[in-house]
N, C-alpha and C positions, 0 to 999 in steps of 0.2 A: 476620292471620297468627298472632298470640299470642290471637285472642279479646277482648282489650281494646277498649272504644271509642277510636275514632280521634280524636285532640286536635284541634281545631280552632287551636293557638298553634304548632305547628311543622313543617315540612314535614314531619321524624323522626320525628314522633310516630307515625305508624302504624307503623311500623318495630318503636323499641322504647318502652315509658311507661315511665317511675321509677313503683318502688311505694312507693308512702305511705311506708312507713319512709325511705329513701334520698331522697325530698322531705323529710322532719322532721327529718333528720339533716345532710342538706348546708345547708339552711337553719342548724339549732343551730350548725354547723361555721363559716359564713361568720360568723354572729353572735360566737362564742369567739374567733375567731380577729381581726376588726376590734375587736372592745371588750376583748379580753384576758380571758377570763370561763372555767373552767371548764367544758366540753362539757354535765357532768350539769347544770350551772347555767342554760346558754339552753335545755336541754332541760326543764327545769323536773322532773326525775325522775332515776333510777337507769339505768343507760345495763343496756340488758338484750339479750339473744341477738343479738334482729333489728336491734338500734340495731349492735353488732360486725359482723356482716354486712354492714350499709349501708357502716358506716365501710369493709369492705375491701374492698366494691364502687366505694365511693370510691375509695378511694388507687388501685385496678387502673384505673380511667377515667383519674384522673389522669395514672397513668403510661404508658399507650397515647397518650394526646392527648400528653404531653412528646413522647414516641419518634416520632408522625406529626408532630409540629413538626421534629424533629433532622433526619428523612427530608426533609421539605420544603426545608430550610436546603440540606442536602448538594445535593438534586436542582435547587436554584437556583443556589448555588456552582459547579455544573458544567457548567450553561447557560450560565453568566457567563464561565465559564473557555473554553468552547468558543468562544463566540461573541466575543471577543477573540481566538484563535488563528485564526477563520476570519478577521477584519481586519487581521492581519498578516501584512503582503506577503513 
């Protein structure tokens, strides 16, 4: 679809691949953020264009996976609520 070869590690993968920066970056990110380190520091360099791109391709994955979590919550809460009113006589 994208011309990428197809990852043999996740069903996804043929869908969409992380490009190298946004792997070196969420990687740096998980390492800053468990050890307390400065971003430029697990990244061993100066955080440059494509590292700001990753990072705000980051934070947008991030916050689509929150909002498909909150949708799921709701969409369970309402199953749970329904299917109690259907057992009350």
């Amino acid at each position: 679809m994208t011309g990428t070869p197809v990852a043999s590690t996740c069903p996804l993968a043929c869908v969409e691949r992380a490009s190298p920066w946004l792997l070196e970056v969420t990687q740096a990110v998980a390492l800053a953020s468990d050890w307390h380190v400065p971003l430029d520091t697990t990244l061993g360099r100066d955080l440059t264009a494509a590292d700001l791109t990753a990072l705000s391709a980051l934070k947008s994955a991030q916050g689509g996976a929150m909002a498909s979590d909150r949708e799921i919550d709701r969409q369970e809460r309402e199953a749970e609520a329904a299917a109690r009113k259907q057992r009350t006589p």
